[in-house]
BAFI-3210 file (N, C-alpha, C; in Angstrom, 3 decimals, decimal comma, padded with zeros to 6 digits):
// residues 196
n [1|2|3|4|5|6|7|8|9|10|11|12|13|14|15|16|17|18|19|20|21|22|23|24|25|26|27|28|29|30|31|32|33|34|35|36|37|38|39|40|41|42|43|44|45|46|47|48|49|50|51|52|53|54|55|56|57|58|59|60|61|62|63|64|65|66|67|68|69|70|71|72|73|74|75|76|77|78|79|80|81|82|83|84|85|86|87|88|89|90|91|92|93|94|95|96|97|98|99|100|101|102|103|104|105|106|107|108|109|110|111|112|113|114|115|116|117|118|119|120|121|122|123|124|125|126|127|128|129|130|131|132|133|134|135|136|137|138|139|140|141|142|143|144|145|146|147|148|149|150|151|152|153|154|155|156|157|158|159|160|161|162|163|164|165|166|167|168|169|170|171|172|173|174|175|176|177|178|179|180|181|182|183|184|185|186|187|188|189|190|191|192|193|194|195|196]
n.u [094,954|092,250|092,385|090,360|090,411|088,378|089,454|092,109|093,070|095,069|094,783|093,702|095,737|097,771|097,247|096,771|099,483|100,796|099,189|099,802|102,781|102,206|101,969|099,489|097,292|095,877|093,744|093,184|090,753|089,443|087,556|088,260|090,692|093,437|092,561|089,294|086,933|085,024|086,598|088,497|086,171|085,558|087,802|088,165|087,645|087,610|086,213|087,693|086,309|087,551|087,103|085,873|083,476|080,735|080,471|079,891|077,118|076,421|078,577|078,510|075,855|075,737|077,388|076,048|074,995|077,280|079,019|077,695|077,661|080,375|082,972|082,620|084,758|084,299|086,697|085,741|085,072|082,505|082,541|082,560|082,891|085,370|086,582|085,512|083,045|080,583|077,529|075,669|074,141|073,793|072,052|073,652|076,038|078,590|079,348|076,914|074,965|076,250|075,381|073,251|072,860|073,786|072,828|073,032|075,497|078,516|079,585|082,255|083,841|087,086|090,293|089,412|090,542|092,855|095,541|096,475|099,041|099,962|100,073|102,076|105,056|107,498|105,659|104,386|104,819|105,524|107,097|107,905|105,472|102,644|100,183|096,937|094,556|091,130|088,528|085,395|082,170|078,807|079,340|080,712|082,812|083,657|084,785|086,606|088,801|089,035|090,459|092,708|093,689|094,529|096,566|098,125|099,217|100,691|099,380|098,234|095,111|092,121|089,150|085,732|082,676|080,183|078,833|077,556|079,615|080,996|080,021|081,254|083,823|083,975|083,633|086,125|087,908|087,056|087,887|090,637|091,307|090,598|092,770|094,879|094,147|092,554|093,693|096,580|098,299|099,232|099,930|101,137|100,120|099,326|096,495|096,955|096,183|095,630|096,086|096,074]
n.v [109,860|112,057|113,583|115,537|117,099|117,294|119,303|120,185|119,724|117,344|114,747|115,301|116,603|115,304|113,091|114,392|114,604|111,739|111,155|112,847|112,239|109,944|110,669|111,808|114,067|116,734|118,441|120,471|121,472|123,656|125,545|128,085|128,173|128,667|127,569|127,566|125,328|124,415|124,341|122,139|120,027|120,381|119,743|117,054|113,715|111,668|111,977|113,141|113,047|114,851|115,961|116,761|114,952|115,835|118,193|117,238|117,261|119,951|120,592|118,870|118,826|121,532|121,209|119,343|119,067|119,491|117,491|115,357|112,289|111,667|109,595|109,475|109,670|108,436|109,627|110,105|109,823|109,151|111,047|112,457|115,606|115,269|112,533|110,545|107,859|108,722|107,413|105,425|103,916|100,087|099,890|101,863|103,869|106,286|106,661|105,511|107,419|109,493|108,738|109,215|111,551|112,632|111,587|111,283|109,782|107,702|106,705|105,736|104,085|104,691|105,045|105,582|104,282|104,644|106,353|109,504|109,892|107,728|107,859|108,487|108,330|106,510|105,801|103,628|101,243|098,282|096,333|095,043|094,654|095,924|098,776|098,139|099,453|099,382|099,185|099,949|099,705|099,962|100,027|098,813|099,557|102,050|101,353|099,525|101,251|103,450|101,576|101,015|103,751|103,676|101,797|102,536|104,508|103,720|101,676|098,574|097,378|096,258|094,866|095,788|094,359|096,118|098,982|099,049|097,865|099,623|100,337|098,286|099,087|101,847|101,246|100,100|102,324|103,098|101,214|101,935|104,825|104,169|102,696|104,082|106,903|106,848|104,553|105,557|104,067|105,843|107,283|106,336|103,404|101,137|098,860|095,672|093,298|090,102|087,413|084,547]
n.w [073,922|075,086|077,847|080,203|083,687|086,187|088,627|090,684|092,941|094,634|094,346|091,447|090,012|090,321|089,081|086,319|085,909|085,722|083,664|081,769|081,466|080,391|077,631|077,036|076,094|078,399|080,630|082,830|084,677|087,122|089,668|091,173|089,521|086,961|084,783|083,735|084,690|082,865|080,374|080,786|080,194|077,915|076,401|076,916|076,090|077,707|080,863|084,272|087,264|090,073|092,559|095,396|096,974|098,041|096,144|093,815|092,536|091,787|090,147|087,923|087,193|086,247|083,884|082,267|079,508|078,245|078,736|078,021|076,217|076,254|078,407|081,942|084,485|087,910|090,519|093,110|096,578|098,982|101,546|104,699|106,417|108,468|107,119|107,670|106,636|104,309|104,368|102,347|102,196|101,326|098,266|096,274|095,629|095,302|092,670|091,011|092,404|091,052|088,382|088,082|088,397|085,213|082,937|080,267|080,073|079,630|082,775|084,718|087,085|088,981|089,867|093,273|095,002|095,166|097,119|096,411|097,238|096,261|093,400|091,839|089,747|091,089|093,051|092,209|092,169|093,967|095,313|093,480|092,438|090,423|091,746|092,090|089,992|090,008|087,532|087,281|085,271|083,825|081,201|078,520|076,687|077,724|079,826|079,208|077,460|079,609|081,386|080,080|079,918|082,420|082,565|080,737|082,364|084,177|086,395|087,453|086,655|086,766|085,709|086,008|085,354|085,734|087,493|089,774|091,456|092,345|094,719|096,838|096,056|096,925|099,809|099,890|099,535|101,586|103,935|103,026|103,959|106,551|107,443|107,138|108,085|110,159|111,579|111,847|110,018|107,616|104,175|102,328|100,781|099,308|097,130|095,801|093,889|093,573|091,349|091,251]
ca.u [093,637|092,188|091,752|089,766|090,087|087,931|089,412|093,042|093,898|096,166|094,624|093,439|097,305|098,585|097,041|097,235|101,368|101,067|098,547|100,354|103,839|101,840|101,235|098,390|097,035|095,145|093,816|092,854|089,870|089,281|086,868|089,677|091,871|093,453|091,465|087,893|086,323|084,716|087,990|088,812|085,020|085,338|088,150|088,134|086,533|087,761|086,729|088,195|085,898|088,470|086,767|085,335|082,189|079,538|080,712|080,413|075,838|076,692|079,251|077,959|074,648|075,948|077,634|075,279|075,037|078,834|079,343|076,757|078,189|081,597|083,012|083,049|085,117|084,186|087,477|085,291|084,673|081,666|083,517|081,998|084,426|086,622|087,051|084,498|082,263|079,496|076,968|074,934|073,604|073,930|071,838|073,596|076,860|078,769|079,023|075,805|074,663|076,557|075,170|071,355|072,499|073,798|072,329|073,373|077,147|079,272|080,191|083,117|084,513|088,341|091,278|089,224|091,169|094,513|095,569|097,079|100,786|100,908|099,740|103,229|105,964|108,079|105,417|103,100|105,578|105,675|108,398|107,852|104,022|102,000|099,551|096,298|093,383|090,228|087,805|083,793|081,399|078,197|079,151|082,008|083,637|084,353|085,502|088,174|089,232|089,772|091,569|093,993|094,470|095,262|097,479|099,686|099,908|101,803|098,906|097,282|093,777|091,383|087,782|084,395|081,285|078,578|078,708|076,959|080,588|081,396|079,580|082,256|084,998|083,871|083,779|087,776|088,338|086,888|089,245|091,766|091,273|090,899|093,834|095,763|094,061|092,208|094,870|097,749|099,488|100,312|098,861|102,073|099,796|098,438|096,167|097,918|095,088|096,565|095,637|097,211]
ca.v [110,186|113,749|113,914|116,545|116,833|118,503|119,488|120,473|119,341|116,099|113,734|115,188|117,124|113,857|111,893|114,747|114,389|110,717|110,955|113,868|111,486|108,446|111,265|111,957|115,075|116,581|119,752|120,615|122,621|124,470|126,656|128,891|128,046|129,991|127,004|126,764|123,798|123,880|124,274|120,782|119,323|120,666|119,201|115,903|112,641|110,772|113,376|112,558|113,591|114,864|116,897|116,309|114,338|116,442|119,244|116,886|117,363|121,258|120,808|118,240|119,455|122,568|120,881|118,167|119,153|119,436|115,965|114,248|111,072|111,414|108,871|109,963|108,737|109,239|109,417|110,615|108,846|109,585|111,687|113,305|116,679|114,465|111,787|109,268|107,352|109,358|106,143|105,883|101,984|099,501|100,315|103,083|104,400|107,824|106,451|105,391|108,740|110,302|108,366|109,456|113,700|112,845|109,917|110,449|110,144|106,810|106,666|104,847|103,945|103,994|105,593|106,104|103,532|105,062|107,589|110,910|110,081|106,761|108,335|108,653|107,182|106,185|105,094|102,868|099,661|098,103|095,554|094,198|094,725|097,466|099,186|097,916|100,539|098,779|100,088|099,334|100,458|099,192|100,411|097,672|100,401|103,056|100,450|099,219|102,861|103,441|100,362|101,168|104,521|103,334|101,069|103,525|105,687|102,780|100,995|097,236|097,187|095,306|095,500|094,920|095,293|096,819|099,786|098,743|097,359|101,253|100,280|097,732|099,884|102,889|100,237|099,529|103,117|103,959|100,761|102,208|105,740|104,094|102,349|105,446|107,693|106,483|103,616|106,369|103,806|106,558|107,158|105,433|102,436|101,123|097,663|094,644|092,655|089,320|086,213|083,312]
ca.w [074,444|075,059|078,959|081,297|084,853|087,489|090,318|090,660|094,180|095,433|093,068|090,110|089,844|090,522|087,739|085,511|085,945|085,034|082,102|080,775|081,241|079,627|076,382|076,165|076,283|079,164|080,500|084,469|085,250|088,202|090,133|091,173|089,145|085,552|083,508|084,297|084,545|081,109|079,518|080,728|080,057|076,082|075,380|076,509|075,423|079,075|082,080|085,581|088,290|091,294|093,661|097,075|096,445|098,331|095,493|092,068|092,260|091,682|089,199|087,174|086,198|085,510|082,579|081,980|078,410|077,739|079,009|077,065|075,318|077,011|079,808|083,084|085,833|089,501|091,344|094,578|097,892|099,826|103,162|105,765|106,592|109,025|106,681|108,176|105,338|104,218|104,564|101,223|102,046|100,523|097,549|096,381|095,808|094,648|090,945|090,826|092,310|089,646|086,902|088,066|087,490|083,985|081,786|079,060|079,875|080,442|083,812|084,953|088,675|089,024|090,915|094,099|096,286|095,135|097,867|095,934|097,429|095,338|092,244|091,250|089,366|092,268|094,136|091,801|091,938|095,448|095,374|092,411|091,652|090,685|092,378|091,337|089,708|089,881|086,764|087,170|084,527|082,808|079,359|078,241|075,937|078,064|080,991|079,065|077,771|081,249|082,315|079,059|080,087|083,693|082,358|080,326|083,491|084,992|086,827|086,666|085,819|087,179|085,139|086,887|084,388|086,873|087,611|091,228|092,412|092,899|096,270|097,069|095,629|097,912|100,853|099,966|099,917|103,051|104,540|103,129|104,755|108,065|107,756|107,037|108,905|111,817|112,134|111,597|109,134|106,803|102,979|101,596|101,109|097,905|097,160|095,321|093,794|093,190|091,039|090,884]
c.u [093,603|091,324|091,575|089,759|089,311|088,323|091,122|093,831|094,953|095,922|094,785|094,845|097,872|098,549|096,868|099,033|101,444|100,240|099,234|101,802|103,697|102,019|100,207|097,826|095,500|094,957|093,182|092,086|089,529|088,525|087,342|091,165|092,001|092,741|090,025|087,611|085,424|085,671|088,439|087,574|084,977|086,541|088,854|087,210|086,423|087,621|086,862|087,327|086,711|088,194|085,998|083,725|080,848|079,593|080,217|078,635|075,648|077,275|078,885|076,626|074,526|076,804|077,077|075,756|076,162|079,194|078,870|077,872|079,942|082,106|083,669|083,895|084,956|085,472|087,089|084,975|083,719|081,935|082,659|083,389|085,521|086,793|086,473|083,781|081,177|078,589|075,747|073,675|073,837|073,240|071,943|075,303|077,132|078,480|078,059|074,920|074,695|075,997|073,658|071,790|073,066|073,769|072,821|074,970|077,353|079,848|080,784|083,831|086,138|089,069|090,996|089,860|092,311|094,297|096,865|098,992|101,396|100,387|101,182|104,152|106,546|107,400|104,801|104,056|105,732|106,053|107,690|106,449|103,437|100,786|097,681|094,852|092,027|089,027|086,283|082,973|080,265|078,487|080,934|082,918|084,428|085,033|086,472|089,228|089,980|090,910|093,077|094,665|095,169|096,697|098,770|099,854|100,903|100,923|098,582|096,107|093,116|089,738|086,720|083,009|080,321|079,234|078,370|078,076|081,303|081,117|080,922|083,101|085,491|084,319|085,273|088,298|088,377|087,763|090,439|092,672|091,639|092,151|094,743|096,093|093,750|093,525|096,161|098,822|100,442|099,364|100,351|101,290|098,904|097,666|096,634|096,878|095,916|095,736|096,394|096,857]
c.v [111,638|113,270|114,934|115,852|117,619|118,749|119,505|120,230|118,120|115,221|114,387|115,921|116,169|112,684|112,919|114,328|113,241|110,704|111,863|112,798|110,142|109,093|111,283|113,058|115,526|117,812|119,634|121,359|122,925|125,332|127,572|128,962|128,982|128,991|126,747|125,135|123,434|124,016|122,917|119,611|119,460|120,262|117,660|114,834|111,879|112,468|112,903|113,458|113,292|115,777|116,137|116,061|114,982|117,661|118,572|116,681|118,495|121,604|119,756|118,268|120,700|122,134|119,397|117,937|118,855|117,876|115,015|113,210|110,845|110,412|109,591|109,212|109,277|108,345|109,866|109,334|109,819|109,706|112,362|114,832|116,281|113,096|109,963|109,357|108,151|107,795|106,325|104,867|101,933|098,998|101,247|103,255|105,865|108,118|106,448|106,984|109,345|110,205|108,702|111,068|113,227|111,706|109,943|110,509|108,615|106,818|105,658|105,075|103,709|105,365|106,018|105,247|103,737|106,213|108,205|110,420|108,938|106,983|109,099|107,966|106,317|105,235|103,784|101,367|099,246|096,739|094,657|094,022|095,749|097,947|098,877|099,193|099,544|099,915|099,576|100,168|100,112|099,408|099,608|098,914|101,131|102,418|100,457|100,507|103,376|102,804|100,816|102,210|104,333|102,667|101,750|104,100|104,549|101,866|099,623|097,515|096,488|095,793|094,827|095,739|095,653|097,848|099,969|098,131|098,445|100,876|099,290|098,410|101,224|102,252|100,500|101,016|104,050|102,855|101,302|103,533|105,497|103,669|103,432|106,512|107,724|105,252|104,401|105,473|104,516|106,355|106,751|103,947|102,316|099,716|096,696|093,709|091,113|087,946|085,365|082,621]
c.w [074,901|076,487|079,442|082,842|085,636|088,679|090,277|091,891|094,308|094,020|091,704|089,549|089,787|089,302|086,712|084,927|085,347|083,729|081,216|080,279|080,312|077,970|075,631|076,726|077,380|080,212|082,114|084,788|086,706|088,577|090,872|090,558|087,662|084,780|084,215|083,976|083,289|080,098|079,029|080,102|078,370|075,675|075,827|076,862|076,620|080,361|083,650|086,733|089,620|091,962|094,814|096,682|096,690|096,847|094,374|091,535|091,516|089,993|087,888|086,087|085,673|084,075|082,062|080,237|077,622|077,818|078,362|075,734|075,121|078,006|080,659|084,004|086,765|090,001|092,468|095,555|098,539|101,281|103,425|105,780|107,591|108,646|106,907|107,003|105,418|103,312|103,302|101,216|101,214|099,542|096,350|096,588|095,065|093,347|090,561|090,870|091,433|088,596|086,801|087,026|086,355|083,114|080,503|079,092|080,353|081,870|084,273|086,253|088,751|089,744|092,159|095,299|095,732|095,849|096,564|095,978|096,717|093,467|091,453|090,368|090,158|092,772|093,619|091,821|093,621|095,307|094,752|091,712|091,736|091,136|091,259|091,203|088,996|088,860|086,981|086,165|084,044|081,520|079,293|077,620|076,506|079,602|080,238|078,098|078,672|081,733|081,271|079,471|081,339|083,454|081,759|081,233|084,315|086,267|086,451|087,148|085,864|086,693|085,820|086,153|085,235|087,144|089,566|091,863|092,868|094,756|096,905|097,119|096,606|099,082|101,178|100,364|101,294|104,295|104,535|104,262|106,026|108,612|108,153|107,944|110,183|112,637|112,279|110,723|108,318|105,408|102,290|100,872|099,932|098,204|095,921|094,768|092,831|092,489|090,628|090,227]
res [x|x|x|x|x|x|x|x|x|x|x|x|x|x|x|x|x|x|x|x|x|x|x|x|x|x|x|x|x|x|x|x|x|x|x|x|x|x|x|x|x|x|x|x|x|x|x|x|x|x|x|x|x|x|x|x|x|x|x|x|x|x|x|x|x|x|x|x|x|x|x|x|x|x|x|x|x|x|x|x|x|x|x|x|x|x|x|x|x|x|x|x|x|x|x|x|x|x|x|x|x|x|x|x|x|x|x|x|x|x|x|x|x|x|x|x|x|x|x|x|x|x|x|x|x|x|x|x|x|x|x|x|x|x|x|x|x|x|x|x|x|x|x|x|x|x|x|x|x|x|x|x|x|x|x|x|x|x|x|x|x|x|x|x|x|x|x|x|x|x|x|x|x|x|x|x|x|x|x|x|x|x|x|x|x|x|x|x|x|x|x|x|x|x|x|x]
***
């Protein structure tokens, strides 16, 4: 697969490292960085939205066009600047948001309840199971796309056709935060999604 990322910080460095290790090719754009961010948007078919969510209204419709008939993924959480939920109701999440500025693009929900530090090799196995990457999408195709590529990076893959369970999904991520952060557990801490 030919992935693009936006955003070069914790995450999107992080799941470059494993998609690049899965082989498949995959390029990192940046708004300070040596690849712009249309570097990564032209040449691939899966693009990973990894920037700080108030930022991805800006950057998005500036390449509306480029994106067209690509799948997107929003890896963003709706944060305030100290890490408290930026409250969207419950009508309404980031994905969704996303999917208003560019229609004609697949948009797909996944890696936003993985914190950055288990986006590793090392870390994605937690005694004996792997760290689960929940995918949501309305477009069946580019959901399970997703879940596949999750899956070669060394995740399990949990698919949810709506697009509207982003709101849920955000929910988990902003538990997770608190755990982490307001609870001081630590961002060691992945979710285990289990069926018996």
């Amino acid at each position: 697969m030919k992935v693009g990322i936006i955003g070069a910080g914790n995450v999107g460095s992080r799941l470059a490292a494993l998609i690049s290790a899965a082989g498949h090719e995959v390029v990192v754009g940046n708004r300070d960085g040596d690849t712009p961010i249309e570097a990564a948007v032209k040449h691939g078919d899966i693009i990973i939205v990894a920037i700080h969510y108030a930022a991805t209204a800006d950057v998005l419709t500036k390449y509306a066009d480029q994106l067209e008939g690509k799948i997107l993924v929003d890896a963003t959480n709706p944060l305030n600047e100290d890490w408290s939920p930026m409250l969207l109701g419950e009508t309404s999440s980031a994905a969704e948001e996303t999917a208003k500025l560019v229609p004609g693009v697949k948009v797909v929900k996944a890696f936003n309840t993985i914190f950055a530090d288990v986006m590793t090799a090392e870390h994605q196995n937690r005694n004996g199971s792997l760290t689960t990457a929940f995918v949501a999408s309305d477009d069946q195709d580019a959901m399970e796309q997703v879940a596949n590529l999750a899956a070669s990076m060394g995740f399990a893959p949990i698919t949810i056709n709506k697009l509207s369970a982003a709101r849920y999904l955000e929910a988990v991520a902003h538990l997770n935060i608190e755990l982490a952060v307001g609870q001081g557990g630590g961002t060691n801490a992945a979710f285990i999604y289990h069926r018996g």
